[in-house]
DOKOLSE-786613 format. One record per atom (N, C-alpha, C): residue in one letter; atom name; x, y, z. Coordinates in steps of 0.05 Angstrom, whole numbers, padded with zeros to 5 digits. Layout:
BEGIN
A, CA, X, Y, Z
...
END
This chain:
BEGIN
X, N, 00276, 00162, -00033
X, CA, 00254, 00159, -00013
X, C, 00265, 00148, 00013
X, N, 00251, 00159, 00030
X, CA, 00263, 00142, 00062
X, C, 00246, 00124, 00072
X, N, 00254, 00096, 00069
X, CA, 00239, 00077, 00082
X, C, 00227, 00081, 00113
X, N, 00232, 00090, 00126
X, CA, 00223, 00100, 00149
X, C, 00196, 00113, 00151
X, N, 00197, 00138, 00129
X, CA, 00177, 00150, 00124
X, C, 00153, 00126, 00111
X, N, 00158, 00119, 00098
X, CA, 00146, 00093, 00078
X, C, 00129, 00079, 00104
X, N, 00139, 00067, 00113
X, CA, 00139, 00056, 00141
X, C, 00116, 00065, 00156
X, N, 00120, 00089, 00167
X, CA, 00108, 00102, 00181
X, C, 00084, 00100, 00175
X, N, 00081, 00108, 00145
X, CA, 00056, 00122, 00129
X, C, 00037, 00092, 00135
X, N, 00046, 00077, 00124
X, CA, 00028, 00043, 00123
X, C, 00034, 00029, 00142
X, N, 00036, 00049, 00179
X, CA, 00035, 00032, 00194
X, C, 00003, 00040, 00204
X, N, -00009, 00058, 00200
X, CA, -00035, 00077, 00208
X, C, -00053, 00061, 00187
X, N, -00073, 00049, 00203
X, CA, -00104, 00033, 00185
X, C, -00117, 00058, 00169
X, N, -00111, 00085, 00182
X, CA, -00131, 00108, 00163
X, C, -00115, 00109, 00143
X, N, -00092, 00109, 00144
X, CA, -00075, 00114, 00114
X, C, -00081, 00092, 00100
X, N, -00081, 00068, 00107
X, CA, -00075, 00042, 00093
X, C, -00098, 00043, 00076
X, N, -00130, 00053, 00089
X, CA, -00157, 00053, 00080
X, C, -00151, 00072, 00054
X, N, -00140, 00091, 00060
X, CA, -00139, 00125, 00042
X, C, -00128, 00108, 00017
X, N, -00103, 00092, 00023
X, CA, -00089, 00087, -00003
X, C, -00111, 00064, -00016
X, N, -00124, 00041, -00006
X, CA, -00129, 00022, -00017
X, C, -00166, 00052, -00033
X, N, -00168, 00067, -00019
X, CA, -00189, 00075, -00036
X, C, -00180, 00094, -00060
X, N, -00155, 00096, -00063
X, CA, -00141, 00112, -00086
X, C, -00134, 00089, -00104
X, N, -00121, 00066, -00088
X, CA, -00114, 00038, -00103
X, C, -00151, 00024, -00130
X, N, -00174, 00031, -00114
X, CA, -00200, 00035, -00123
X, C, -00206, 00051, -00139
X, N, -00202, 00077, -00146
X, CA, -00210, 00087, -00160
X, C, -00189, 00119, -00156
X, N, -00173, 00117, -00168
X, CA, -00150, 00134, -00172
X, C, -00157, 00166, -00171
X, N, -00147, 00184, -00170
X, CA, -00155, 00211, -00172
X, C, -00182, 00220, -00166
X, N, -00182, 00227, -00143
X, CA, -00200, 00231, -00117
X, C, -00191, 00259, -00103
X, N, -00213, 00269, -00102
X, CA, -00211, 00299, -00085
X, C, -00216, 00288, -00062
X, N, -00210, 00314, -00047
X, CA, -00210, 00306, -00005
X, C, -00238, 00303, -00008
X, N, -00256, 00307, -00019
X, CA, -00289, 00302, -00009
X, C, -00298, 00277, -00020
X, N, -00286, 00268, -00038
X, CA, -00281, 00239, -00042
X, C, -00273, 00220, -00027
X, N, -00242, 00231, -00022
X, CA, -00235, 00206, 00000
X, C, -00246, 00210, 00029
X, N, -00255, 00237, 00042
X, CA, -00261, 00234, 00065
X, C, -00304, 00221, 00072
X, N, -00305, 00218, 00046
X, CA, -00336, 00207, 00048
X, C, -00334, 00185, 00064
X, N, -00352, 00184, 00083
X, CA, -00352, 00160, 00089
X, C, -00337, 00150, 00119
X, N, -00316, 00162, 00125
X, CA, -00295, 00167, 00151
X, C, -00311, 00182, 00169
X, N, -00311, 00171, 00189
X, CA, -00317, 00183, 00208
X, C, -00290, 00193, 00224
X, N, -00280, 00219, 00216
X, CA, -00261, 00236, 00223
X, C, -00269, 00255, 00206
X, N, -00258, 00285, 00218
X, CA, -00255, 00310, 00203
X, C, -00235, 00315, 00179
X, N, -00255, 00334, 00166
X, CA, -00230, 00333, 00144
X, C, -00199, 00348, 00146
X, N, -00206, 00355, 00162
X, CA, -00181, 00370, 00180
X, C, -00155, 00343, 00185
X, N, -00174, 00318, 00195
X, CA, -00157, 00301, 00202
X, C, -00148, 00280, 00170
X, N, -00168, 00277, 00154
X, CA, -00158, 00263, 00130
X, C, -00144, 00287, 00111
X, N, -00142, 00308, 00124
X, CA, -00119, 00324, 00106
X, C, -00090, 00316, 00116
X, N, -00091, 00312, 00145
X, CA, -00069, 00310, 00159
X, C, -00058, 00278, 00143
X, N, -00079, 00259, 00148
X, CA, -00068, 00227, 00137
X, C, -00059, 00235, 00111
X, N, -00063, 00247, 00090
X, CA, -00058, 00251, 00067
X, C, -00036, 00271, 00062
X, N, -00028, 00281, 00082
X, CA, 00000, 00299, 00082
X, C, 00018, 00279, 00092
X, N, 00017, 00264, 00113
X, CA, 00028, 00239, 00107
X, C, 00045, 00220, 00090
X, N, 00027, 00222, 00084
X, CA, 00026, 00195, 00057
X, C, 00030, 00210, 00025
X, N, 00030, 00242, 00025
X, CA, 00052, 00256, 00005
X, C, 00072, 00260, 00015
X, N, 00083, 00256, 00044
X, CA, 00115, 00258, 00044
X, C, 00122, 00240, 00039
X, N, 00106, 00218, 00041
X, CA, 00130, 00186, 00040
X, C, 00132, 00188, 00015
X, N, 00118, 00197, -00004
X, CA, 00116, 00201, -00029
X, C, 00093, 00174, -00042
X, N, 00075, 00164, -00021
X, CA, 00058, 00140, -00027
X, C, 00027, 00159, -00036
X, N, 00032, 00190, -00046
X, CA, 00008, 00203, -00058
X, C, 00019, 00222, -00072
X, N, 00002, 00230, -00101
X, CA, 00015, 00255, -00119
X, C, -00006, 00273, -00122
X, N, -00007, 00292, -00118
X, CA, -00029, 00312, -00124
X, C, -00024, 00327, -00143
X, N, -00048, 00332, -00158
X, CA, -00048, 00355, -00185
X, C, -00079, 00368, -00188
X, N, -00071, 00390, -00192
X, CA, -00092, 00409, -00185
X, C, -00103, 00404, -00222
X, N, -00135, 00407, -00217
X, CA, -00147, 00401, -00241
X, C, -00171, 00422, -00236
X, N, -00164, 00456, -00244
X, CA, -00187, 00478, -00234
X, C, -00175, 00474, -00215
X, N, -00206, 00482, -00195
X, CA, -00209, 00485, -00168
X, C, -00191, 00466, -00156
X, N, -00198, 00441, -00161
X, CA, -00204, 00410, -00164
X, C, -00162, 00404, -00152
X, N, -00162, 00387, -00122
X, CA, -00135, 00380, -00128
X, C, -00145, 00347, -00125
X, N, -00135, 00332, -00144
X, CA, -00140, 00310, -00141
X, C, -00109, 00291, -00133
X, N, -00116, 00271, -00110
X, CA, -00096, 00253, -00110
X, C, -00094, 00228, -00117
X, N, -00061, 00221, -00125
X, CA, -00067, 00198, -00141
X, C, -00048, 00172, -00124
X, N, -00053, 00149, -00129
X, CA, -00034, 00130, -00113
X, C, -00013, 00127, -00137
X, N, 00017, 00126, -00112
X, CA, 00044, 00124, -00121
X, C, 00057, 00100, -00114
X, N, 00057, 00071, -00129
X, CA, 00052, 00045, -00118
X, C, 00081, 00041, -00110
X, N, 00103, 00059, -00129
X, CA, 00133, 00056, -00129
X, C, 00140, 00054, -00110
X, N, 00143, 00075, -00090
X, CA, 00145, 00061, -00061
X, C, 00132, 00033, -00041
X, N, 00123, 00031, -00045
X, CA, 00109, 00006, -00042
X, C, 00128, -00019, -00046
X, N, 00123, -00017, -00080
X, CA, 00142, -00038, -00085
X, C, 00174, -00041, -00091
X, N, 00190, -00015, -00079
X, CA, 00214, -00013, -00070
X, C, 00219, -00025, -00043
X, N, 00196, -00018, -00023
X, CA, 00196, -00036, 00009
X, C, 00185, -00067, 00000
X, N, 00177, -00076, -00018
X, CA, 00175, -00104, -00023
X, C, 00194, -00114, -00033
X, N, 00209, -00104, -00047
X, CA, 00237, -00126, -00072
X, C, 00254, -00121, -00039
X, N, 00256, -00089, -00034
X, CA, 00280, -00089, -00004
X, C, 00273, -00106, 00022
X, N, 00251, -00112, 00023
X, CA, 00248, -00112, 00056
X, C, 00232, -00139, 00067
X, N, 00215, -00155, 00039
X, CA, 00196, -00166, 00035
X, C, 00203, -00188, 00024
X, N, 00212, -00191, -00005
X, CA, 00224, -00207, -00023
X, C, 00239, -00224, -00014
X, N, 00259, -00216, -00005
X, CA, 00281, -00231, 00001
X, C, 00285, -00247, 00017
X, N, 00259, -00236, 00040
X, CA, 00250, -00264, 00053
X, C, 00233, -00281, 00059
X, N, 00221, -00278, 00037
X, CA, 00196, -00294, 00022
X, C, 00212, -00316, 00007
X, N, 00234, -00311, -00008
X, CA, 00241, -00323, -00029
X, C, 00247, -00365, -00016
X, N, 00265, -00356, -00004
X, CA, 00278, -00386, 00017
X, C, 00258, -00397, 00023
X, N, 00236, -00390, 00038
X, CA, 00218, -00404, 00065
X, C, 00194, -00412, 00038
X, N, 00193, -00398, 00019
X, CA, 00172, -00408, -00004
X, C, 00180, -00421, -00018
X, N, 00202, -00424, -00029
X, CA, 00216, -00449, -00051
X, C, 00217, -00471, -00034
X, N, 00224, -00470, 00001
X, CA, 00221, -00492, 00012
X, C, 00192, -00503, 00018
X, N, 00175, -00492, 00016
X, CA, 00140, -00499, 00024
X, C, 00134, -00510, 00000
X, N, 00140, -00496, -00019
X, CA, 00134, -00510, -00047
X, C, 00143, -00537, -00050
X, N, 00172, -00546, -00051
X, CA, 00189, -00568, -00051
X, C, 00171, -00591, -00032
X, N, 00162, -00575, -00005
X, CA, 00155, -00594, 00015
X, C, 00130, -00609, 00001
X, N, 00115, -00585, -00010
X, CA, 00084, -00590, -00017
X, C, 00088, -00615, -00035
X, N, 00105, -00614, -00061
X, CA, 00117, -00629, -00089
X, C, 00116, -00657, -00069
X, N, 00135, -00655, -00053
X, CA, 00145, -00691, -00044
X, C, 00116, -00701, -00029
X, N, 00098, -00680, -00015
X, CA, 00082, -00697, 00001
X, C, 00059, -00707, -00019
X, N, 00053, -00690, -00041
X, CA, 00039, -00704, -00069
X, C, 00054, -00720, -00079
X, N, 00077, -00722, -00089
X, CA, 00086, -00745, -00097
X, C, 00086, -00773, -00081
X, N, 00091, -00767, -00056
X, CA, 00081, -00791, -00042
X, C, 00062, -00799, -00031
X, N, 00038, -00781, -00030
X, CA, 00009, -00790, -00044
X, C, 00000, -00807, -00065
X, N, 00015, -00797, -00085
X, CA, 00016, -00816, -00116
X, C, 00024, -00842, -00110
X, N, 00045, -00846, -00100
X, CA, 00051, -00873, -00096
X, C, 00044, -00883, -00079
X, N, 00032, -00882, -00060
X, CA, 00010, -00894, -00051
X, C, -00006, -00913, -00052
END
């Protein structure tokens, strides 16, 4: 996958909405997810071509029916790479900080 693409996709609030309503209730046709949006479906086809290249949507046709599903893997490949690692330092130190300023509350 290309982080870039990744990127791209969950830099757009319409995408971010599209995924957190697939994140809601998984396997959703376009008249599903575009309920409710005020945009054409012309344009939530476009957000959703998107967000199947980054590979952050899977589609499978069911009948007529193509339903899409959220693909969290990417997601959480840009979190352990890009996210994690610098969370890790600045939180073990907030934590530590938090520990001593209760402990010297206690003694008090």
């Amino acid at each position: 996958m290309d982080d870039d693409r990744i990127f791209k996709a969950l830099a757009d609030p319409t995408r971010r909405m599209l995924l957190d309503r697939l994140f809601a209730q998984d396997g959703r046709t376009l008249g599903d997810l575009e309920a409710g949006v005020e945009m054409t479906r012309f344009g939530v086809m476009k957000h959703l071509r998107v967000l199947e290249d980054a590979g952050l949507v899977v589609t499978r046709r069911n009948g007529r029916e193509k339903l899409h599903f959220l693909n969290p893997v990417p997601i959480r490949r840009i979190h352990d790479r890009w996210i994690d690692k610098y969370t890790e330092g600045p939180a073990s130190f907030l934590a530590g900080l938090q520990r001593s300023f209760e402990e010297e509350d206690r003694s008090e």
